[in-house]
C-alpha distance (Angstrom), angle and dihedral (degrees) to the residues before:
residue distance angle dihedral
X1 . . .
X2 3.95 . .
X3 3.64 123.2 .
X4 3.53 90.8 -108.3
X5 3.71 96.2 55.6
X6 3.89 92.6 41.6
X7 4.11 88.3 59.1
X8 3.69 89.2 53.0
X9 3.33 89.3 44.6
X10 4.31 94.8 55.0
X11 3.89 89.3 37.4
X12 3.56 93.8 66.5
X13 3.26 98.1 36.7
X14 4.09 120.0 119.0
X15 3.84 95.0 -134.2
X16 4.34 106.2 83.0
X17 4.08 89.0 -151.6
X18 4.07 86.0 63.6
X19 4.07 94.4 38.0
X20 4.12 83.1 52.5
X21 4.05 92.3 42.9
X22 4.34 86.9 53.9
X23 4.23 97.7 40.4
X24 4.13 85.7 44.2
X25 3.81 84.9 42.7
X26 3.98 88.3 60.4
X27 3.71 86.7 40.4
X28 3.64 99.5 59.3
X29 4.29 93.7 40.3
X30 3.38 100.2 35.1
X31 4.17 94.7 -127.9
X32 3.51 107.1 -175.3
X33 3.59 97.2 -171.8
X34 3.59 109.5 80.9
X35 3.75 92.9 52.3
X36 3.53 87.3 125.2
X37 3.63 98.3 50.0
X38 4.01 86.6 45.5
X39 3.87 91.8 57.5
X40 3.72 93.0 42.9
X41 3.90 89.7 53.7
X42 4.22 89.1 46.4
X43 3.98 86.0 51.2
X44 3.70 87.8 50.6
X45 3.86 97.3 47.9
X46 3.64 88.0 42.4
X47 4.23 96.9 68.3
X48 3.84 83.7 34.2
X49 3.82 90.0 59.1
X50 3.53 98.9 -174.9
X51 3.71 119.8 107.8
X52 3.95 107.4 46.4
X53 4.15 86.7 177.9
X54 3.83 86.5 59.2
X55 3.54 96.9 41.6
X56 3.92 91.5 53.5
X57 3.66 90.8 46.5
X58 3.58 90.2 64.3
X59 3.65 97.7 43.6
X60 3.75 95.9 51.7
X61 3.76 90.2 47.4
X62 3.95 87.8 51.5
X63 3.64 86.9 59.5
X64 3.82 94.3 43.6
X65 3.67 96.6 50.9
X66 4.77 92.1 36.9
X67 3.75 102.7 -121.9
X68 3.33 95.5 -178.4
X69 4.18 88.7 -178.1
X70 4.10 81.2 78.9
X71 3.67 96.1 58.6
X72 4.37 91.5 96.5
X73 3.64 98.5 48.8
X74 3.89 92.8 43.3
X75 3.65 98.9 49.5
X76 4.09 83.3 46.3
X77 3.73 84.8 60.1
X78 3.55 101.8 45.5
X79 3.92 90.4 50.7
X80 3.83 85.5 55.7
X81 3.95 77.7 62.7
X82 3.93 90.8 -165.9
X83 3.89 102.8 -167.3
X84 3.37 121.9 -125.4
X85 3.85 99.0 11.0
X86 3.68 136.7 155.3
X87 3.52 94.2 -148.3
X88 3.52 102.9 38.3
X89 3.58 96.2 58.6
X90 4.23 84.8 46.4
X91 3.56 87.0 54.2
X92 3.60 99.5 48.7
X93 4.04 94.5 44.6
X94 3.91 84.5 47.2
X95 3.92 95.4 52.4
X96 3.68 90.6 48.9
X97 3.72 93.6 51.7
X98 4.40 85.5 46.3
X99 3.54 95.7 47.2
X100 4.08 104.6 41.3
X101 3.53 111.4 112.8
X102 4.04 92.4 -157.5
X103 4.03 141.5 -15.1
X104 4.40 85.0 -82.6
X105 3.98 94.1 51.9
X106 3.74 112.9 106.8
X107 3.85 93.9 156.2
X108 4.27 93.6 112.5
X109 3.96 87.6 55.0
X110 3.46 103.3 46.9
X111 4.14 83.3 45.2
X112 4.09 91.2 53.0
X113 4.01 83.8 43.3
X114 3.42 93.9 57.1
X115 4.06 89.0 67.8
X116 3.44 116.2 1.0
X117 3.60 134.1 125.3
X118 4.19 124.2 -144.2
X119 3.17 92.1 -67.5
X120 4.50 103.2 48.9
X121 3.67 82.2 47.6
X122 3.64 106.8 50.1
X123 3.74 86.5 42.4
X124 4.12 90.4 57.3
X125 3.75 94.2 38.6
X126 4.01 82.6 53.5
X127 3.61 105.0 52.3
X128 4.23 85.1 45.0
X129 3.45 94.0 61.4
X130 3.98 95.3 35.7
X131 3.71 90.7 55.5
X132 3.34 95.2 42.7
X133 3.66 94.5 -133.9
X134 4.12 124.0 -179.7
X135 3.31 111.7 -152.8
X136 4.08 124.0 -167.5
X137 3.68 105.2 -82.9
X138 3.81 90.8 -110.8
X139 3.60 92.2 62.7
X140 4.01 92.5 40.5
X141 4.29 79.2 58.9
X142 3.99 89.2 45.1
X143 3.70 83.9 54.0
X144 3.63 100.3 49.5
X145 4.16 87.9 46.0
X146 3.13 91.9 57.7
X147 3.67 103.0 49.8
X148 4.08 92.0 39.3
X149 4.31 82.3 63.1
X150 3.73 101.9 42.3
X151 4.36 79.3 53.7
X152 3.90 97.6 -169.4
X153 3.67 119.9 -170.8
X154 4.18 119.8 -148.5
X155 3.73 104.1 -108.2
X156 3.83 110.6 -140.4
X157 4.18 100.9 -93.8
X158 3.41 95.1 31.5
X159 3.79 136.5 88.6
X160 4.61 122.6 -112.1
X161 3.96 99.3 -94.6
X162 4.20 78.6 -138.1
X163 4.39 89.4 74.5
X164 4.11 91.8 93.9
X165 3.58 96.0 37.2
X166 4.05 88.6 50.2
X167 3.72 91.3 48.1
X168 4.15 94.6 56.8
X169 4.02 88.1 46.5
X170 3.80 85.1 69.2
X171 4.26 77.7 69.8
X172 3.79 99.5 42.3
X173 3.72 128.9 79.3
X174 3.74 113.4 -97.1
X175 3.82 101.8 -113.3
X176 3.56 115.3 166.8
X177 3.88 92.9 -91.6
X178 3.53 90.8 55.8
X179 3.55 98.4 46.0
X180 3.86 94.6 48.7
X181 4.24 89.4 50.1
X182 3.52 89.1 48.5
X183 3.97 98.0 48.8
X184 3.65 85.1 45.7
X185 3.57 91.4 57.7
X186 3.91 88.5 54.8
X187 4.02 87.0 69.5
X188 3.65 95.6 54.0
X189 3.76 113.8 119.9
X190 4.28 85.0 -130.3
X191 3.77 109.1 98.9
X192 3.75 94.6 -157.8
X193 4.18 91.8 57.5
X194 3.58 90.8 47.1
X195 4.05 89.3 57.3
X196 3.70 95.9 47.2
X197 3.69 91.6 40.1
X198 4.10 92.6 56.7
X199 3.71 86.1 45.1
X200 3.30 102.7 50.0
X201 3.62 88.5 48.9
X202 3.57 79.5 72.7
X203 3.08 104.8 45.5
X204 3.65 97.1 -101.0
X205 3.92 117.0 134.0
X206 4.17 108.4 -144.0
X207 3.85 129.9 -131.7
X208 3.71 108.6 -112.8
């Protein structure tokens, strides 16, 4: 049996330990080729609503592996802007990853900035820093803007919305704006943002 056939064999299977062993299987060798099966299985777990950790699985390895077929349904779910959700925020860091052009193309964030929730944004801010993506330094200002006006403050049990941003500054040039978000950052009351903000400040990225 080929590796192909043995994914689509553990994807439909009834048992979730197998369905997670295929979707991580995709995860880990980037196999393109069952996108279609992998979206069919999301679909699936999606009216089953039962295992979030499976469902986010999938949706992060959509992103990883581009399947642009999931753009509809996951800009549908980020303009249902569900606030503090799991898979929202996995859907929005997986459409920006599907819809980037290249590793300078911000255009998907500043689109789920434009309405989202906790949630949208976190998810954008997330798959900016994960990618490591340098945008031109007008859009790295648009960014900041934008986030300056929508103003969120961390809710206690929850993470600052600012951690992805922080994490691509380690990649930008330290203009003044930068440097005053990132030392802003250091005051936050969330230990993990003030690590990757000091870090980045060097021009470290973080692991997170």
């Amino acid at each position: 049996m080929g590796k192909n056939d043995l994914i689509k064999e553990l994807l439909n299977s009834s048992k979730i330990a197998e369905r997670k062993k295929g979707v991580n299987l995709i995860k880990k060798n980037d196999v393109k080729d069952v996108g279609d099966e992998l979206f069919t299985l999301l679909k699936k777990e999606l009216e089953k609503d039962k295992s979030w950790e499976l469902i986010v699985l999938i949706i992060e390895t959509l992103g990883i592996i581009q399947y642009k077929n999931a753009i509809s349904l996951f800009e549908e779910i980020c303009k249902k802007n569900q606030e503090h959700d799991m898979i929202t925020r996995e859907v929005a860091k997986a459409y920006c990853k599907i819809v980037r052009s290249d590793e300078f193309d911000v255009d998907p964030e500043i689109y789920l900035l434009s309405f989202g929730r906790f949630s949208v944004v976190n998810g954008a801010l997330l798959a900016l820093g994960h990618d490591k993506v340098v945008p031109s330094q007008e859009s790295q200002n648009k960014i900041l803007r934008i986030l300056n006006q929508l103003n969120f403050k961390r809710e206690r049990g929850y993470s600052d919305v600012r951690v992805g941003l922080a994490l691509a500054c380690a990649g930008w040039n330290k203009t003044t704006e930068i440097k005053s978000f990132l030392e802003d950052c250091l005051g936050s009351d969330y230990l993990p943002l003030q690590k990757i903000a000091k870090n980045s400040l060097k021009n470290k990225y973080s692991s997170i």
